[in-house]
Residue, then its C-alpha position, 0 to 999 in steps of 0.5 A: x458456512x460452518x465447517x464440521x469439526x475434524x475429530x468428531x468426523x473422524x469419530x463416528x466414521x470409526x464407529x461405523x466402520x466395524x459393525x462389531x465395535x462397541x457404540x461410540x457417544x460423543x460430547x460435543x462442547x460449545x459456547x453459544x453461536x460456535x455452531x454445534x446444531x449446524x455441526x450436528x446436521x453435517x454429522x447426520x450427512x458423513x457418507x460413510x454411513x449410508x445405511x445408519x438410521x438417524x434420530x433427532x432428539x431436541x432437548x427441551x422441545x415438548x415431546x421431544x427425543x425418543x422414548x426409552x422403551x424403544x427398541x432399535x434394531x438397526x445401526x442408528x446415529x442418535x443426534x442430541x441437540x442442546x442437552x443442556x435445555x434439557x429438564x431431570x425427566x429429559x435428563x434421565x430417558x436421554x441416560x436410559x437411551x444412552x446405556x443402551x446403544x447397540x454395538x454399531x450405533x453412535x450418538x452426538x450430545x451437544x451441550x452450552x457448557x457455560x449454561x449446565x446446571x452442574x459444570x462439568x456434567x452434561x448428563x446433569x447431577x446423577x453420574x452416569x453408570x456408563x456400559x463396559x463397552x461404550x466408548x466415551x469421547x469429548x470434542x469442543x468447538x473453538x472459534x476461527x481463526x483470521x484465515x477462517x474469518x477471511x474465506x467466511x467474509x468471501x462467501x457472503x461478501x464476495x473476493x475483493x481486493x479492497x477487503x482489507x487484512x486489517x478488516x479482517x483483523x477487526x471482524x475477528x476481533x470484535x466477533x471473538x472468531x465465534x462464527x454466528x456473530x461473524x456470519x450475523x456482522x457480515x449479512x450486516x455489512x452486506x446490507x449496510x448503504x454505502x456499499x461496504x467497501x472493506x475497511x476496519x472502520x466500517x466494521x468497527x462502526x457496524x453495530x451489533x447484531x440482533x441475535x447477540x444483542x439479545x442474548x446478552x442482554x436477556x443474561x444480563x437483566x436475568x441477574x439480580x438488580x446489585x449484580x448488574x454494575x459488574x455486567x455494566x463495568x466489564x462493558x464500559x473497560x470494553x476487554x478483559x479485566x482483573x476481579x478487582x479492577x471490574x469491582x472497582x470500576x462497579x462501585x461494590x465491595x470487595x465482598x458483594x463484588x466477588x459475588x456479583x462476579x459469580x453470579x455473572x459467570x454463573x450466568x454466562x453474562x461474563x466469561x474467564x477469557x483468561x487466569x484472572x481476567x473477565x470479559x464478554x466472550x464475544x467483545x461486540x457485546x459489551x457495546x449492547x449492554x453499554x448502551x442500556x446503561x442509564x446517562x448518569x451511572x455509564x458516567x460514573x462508570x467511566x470516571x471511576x474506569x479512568x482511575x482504574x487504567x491510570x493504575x496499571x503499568x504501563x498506562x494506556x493513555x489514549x484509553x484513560x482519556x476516553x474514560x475521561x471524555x466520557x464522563x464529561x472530565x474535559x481537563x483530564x481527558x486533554x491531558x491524558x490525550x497530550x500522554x497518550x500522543x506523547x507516548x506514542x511518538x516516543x515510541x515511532x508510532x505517529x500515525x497513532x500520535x496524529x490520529x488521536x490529536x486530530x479528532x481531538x483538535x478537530x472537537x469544537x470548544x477545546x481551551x486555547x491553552x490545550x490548543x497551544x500544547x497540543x497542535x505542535x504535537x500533531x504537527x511534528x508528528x505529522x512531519x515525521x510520520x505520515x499525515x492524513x489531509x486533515x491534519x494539513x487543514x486543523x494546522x491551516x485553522x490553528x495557525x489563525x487563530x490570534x490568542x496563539x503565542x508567537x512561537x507556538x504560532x512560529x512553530x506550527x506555521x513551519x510544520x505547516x509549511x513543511x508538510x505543504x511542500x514535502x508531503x502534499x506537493x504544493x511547494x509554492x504555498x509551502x515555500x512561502x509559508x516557510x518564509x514567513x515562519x523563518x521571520x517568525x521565529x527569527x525574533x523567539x526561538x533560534x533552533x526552530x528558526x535554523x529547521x525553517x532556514x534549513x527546510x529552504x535549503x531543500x533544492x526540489x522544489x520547482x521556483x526558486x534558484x540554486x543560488x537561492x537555496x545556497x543564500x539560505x544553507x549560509x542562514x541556516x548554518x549560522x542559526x544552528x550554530x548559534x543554537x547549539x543544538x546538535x539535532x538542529x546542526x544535524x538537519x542542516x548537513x542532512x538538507x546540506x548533502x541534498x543541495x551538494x549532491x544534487x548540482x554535484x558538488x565535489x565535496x558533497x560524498x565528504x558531507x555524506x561522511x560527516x553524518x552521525x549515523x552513529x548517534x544515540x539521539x533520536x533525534x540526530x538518528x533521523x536526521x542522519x537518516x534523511x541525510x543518506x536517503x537524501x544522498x541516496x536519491x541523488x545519487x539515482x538522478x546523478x547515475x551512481x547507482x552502485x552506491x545507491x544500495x549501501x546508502x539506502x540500506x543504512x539510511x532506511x535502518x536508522x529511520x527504522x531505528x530512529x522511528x521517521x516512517x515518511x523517511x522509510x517511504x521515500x527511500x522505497x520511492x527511490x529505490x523503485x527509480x533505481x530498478x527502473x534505470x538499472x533494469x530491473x524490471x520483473x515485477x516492477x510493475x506490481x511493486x510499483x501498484x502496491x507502493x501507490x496502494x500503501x501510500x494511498x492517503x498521501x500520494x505526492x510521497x507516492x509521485x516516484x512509483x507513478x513516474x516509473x509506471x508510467x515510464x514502464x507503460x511508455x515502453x510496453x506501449x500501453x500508452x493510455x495508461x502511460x499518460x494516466x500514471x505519468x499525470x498522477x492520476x490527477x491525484x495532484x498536478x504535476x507541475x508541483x513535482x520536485x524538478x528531476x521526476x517532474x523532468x522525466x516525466x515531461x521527457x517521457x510525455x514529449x516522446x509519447x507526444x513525439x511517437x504520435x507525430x504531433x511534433x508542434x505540441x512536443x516542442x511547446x512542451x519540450x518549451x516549458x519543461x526545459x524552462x523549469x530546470x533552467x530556472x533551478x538551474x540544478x543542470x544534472x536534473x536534465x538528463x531525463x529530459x534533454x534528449x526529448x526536448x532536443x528532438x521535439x525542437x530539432x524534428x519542429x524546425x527550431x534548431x536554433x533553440x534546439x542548439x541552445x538547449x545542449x549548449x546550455x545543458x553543457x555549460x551548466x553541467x561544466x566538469x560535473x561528476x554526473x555521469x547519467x548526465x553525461x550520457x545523456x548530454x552525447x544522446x543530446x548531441x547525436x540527436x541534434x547531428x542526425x536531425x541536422x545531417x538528414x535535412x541536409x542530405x549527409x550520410x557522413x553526417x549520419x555516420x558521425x551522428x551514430x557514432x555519438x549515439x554509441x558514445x552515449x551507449x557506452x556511458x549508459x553500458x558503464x553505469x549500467x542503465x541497460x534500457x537507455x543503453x538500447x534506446x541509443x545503440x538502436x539509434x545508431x544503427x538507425x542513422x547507419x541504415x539511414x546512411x545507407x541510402x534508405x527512406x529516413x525512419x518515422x520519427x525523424x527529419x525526412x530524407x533530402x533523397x538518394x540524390x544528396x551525396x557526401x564524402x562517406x565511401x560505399x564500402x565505410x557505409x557497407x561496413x557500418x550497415x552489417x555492424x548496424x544490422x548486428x546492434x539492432x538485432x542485439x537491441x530488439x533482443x535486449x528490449x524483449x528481455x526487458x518487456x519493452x514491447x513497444x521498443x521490440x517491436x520497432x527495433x524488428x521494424x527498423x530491421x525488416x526494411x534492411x534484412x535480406x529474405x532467408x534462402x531456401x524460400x520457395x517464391x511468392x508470400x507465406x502462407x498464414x492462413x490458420x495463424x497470425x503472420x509475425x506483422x499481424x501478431x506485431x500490429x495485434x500486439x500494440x493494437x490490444x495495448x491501447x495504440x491507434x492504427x496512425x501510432x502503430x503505423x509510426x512505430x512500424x513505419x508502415x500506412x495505416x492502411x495497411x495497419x489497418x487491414x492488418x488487424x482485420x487479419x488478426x481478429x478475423x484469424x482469433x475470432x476476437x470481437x474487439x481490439x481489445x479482445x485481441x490481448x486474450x486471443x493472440 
């Protein structure tokens, strides 16, 4: 566990590597649990000293070590363990012993220096006459560093992934790196129920362990009874101290105060942790003296230790009022409390800001005079930073209680209602609580009247009409205006540039103009911040995805600048979507995973990263974990998701649904999601969704619906400049011409319906959304083929038959078809680049049924017997991935007989046990 240290290897190997070298001693410094006795028995084992004699000598031990008339006749290691124990008579053999090592012989001395009877001097008092040819070396031992700590932590706790880096942070830091309290805390947290899971919490609330409670402890009590409140006051300021201000906090003078530092020092109860300042060396100590400190004196101590920290500059508030809360002072602990969160908020820290206000309004019998200044602290803190759920439910207890002013009820009620619907998804109960606090405060304060009108401006929330969120931008404008308040006039051209851009208003690139990026106010600075992330994350749904990045850019350096930690976070969200759209894949993923992990306590800001795993998952054809991501993980339903994800989410689900060929549940789904964006009626937000839900009611029979649905994407969408809307409003059309064309038998029909998919390919190329791109130019090349006279492909209307002609010559469909065959080639190509494996390997179906076999084949079917044959690798692939053998069938346009005889092949040729086991084996 405890690694010998370097230097003092490499010292003694030197000593024996010449038998001719003078004897080399080595002292060996280390405060108590840095592991000199474990470093002494590693030294005993270097391999380089294979025919070297070894000698203990415990110091302190009865009879311990050798004696001084013995002779030594062969090269010897002497291992000196704990000199510092050792009384004047141990001492002056050990000195006699020492003066006589022969050439080819070494010694290791470990000492306590903090616990020498003389500082400085190991050998005690008497200078040591040391031999002209003895080579004399130092080393000290130095606590770990966090990387250390980490690979200790893995050794007894086992490699986690849910070991924490601020867990690790925290065990060196109460351990002070000093490896026996690190290795005593872990077997702590080893044993400790519940299993340990890997946070800074649970290390923080572990205890201290034995070994070192008593080893403090048995110092401390060993001063003298007047000396004992300096110990006490370092424990209550828990870190270091200056002289005067642990004499001050002791309740000495400054005379007995100075000698009760010395006399700690002396006896290693305390330690200079730096010039000036004191401490215990290992910071867990100081909570196991605190607690054999009487009730009323670790009282006084706290009150006095709140005086104290109020002196120093700057203050730290959040300490000062935990010095007060201790000490019983409830008045000064609220106010230091309101400092603290102040201070904190001033400086962007508001997850500090709103930790600290919800334990403290979470305290029963808090005056409701506190209540009133310190819940709209938490709650504006809680809108700007990242909440936890416990903020939402001390809001939700506050806003009831009756002795509240109305305007600080007003106030908290709009939090509320903003926290509800941007950061944990229940819009309905949001909307509805904004509606109330927009009232409130209509009749006491206007500027917090404009932020609630200006929150009902938001279009993301499901429910409510476009025209509704028009009705309020016109209420919320004139309360700003009335205001005069230009943070306020701020937030609504920020919330004003999310309803402009998201319905693709043409002056809505003018208001995004108009933002104050440049204002030195806080407060205008995170709004203007919002503003762009807002016109950034339209920009994504709308397709403009090469002013997405300059928009992002800025808008996440000014909510660095401005300190709007939940604006940063969902600028990541957003620029997750765009990679998704634009193709950018590698590693998507993974980046995806993480963001999920880090947003963890607040996973409605984290809806962006599982819609896009869950669209990556769709195309790899891991369709289990397609579904999971794309449900949230049940982390919140998902009909609470802001209407453009919740729309691609829906289309991706109807395709899933589509591609088992449970075509009535597609369309009833299809039903649904296309009435949530007909009720907004924010009609760019269908472009994820139309295609799906056309072809769900197309393949059901309900064309008429079907026909109504592009009919009314069109007319919402009007002249619209929404170009990934209008890509996908041809990919609508075409879906409707080939559905139409092959229940009626027309190959002209087709060709005109792959003609319209390349249309909406050619959109996509622009944009460039490559992964649409390829989903319409394989749909075109799909029609083609179908057009050509073969079987209609799984996942379409079925064929009227060879019978059914049409006015398109052979020679037009023979053209098409070899250009089809090229695209999809292009296609199944472009899907690998991706790691679209599903879509790959449709596309290398589709195109199996049409391309001729290679010449120069001798006759008859290959041969694999030894390997997988490419359709088995193709089954084995989607089967290992989650699919049944009826999807598989679908995707391949094969039986799922044959499917299934097919992975019979393959985990016979791997030897894979399961269809799982096959991902490891092909």
């Amino acid at each position: 566990m405890i690694a010998t240290c370097g230097s003092a290897r490499r010292s003694l190997a030197r000593a024996f590597a010449d038998r001719d070298a003078g004897p080399v001693l080595l002292f060996v410094e280390g405060s108590a649990g840095l592991g000199k006795t474990h470093l002494l028995r590693e030294l005993a084992d270097l391999p380089e000293t294979p025919d070297v004699a070894r000698r203990w000598w415990r110091c302190g031990a009865e009879g311990g070590g050798p004696q001084e008339d013995e002779a030594w006749r062969e090269p010897t290691l002497l291992l000196v363990d704990d000199v510092h124990r050792a009384d004047e008579d141990e001492l002056r053999r050990l000195r006699r012993v020492l003066a006589g090592l022969e050439p080819g012989s070494a010694a290791a001395v470990t000492y306590r220096p903090e616990e020498l009877p003389f500082p400085g001097m190991p050998l005690g008092g008497s200078a040591m006459t040391y031999p002209f040819r003895l080579t004399v070396l130092g080393d000290r031992l130095a606590p770990w560093d966090e990387e250390r700590v980490r690979r200790a932590a893995a050794e007894v706790l086992g490699e986690s992934e849910s070991w924490t880096a601020e867990a690790v942070s925290a065990l060196r830091e109460r351990t002070g790196g000093v490896p026996r309290a690190v290795v005593d805390l872990l077997a702590m947290l080893r044993e400790q129920r519940p299993v340990f899971t890997g946070t800074a919490a649970e290390v923080a609330a572990a205890g201290v362990p034995t070994r070192l409670a008593e080893l403090v402890l048995s110092r401390t009590y060993a001063l003298s009874p007047a000396h004992r409140p300096l110990v006490w006051a370092a424990a209550v300021l828990d870190g270091p101290a200056a002289r005067d201000e642990l004499i001050a906090v002791a309740g000495l003078g400054a005379v007995p105060g100075s000698d009760a530092l010395l006399r700690a020092l002396e006896s290693a109860a305390l330690a200079e942790l730096g010039e000036g300042r004191y401490g215990f060396a290992v910071p867990l100590a100081a909570a196991a003296v605190r607690d054999t400190v009487p009730g009323p004196v670790r009282q006084d101590l706290h009150r006095r230790a709140a005086r104290a920290l109020g002196r120093r500059q700057p203050v730290a508030w959040a300490a000062v009022g935990e010095h007060h809360r201790a000490a019983g002072e409830c008045r000064g602990w609220l106010r230091a409390v309101e400092k603290a969160a102040e201070s904190a908020a001033a400086s962007g820290r508001h997850q500090e800001a709103i930790t600290l206000l919800e334990r403290t309004l979470a305290t029963p019998g808090i005056p409701p005079q506190a209540r009133a200044r310190l819940a709209p602290l938490l709650a504006r803190n809680a809108v700007t930073g990242l909440r936890s759920d416990q903020t939402v439910e001390v809001l939700e207890q506050i806003v009831r209680d009756a002795d509240l002013p109305p305007a600080v009820r007003g106030e908290l009620r709009l939090d509320l209602g903003l926290m509800l619907s941007n950061q944990m998804g229940r819009f309905e109960e949001g909307w509805r609580v904004l509606e109330v606090a927009a009232a409130e405060l209509r009749e006491v304060r206007s500027v917090l009247a404009a932020r609630a009108m200006a929150a009902l401006v938001t279009p993301y929330w499901p429910g409510a009409s476009l025209d509704v969120h028009r009705g309020w931008l016109i209420k919320a404008a004139a309360a700003a205006d009335d205001s005069g308040d230009d943070a306020m006039r701020t937030a609504v051209l920020a919330n004003h540039v999310g309803l402009a851009m998201s319905w693709a208003d043409p002056e809505a690139w003018d208001l995004v103009e108009q933002l104050p990026v440049q204002s030195t106010d806080p407060a205008c600075a995170r709004q203007a911040a919002r503003g762009l992330c807002n016109a950034a994350d339209s920009a994504v749904w709308l397709g403009f995805y090469r002013r997405v990045d300059g928009l992002l850019t800025e808008g996440r350096e000014l909510a660095t600048r401005s300190g709007a930690p939940y604006t940063e976070h969902s600028a990541s969200g957003t620029r997750l979507l765009q990679e998704f759209w634009t193709g950018q894949w590698l590693g998507l993923a993974k980046r995806c995973e993480e963001f999920v992990a880090d947003t963890a306590d607040m996973p409605f800001l984290s809806s962006d990263a599982y819609v896009v795993r869950g669209l990556l998952a769709v195309a790899q054809g891991d369709w289990g974990e397609a579904r999971s991501w794309l449900s949230q993980r049940g982390t919140f339903g998902t009909e609470n998701l802001p209407v453009p994800l919740g729309a691609t989410a829906a289309g991706a689900v109807i395709r899933l649904t589509l591609a088992r060929q449970e075509v009535a549940d597609a369309a009833e789904q299809a039903r649904a999601a296309w009435t949530v964006v007909a009720e907004k009626g924010v009609w760019p937000w269908a472009a994820e969704l139309a295609p799906w839900a056309v072809e769900a009611l197309a393949r059901a029979g309900d064309t008429a619906t079907a026909h109504a649905m592009v009919r009314d994407f069109a007319q919402g969408l009007g002249e619209a400049d929404a170009p990934a809307a209008r890509a996908a409003l041809a990919w609508s059309r075409a879906v409707l011409a080939e559905n139409e064309a092959l229940a009626e038998g027309r190959p002209d029909g087709l060709l005109a319906a792959a003609g319209t998919y390349r249309k909406a390919a050619a959109a996509y190329a622009e944009l460039p959304r490559p992964y649409s791109q390829a989903l319409t130019t394989e749909c075109a090349g799909r029609c083609v083929l179908a057009a050509d006279g073969g079987e209609a492909p799984s996942g379409t209307a079925a064929s009227a038959g060879p019978e059914a002609t049409a006015p398109a010559t052979a020679s037009a469909i023979a053209s098409a078809t070899a250009s089809a065959i090229a695209e999809l080639e292009a296609c199944a190509q472009h899907f690998t680049d991706l790691g679209a494996v599903w879509d790959a390997t449709r596309a290398r179906a589709l195109l199996r049924t049409r391309q001729p076999a290679k010449k120069g084949r001798p006759p008859g079917r290959p041969s694999h017997s030894d390997q997988l044959s490419p359709r088995e690798a193709e089954v084995a692939q989607l089967a290992s991935s989650g699919l049944t053998n009826r999807e598989i069938a679908a995707t391949l346009h094969l039986s799922p007989r044959t499917v299934e005889q097919h992975i019979a092949g393959a985990m016979r040729k791997t030897g894979a046990l399961s269809r799982r086991d096959l991902a490891h084996r092909i």
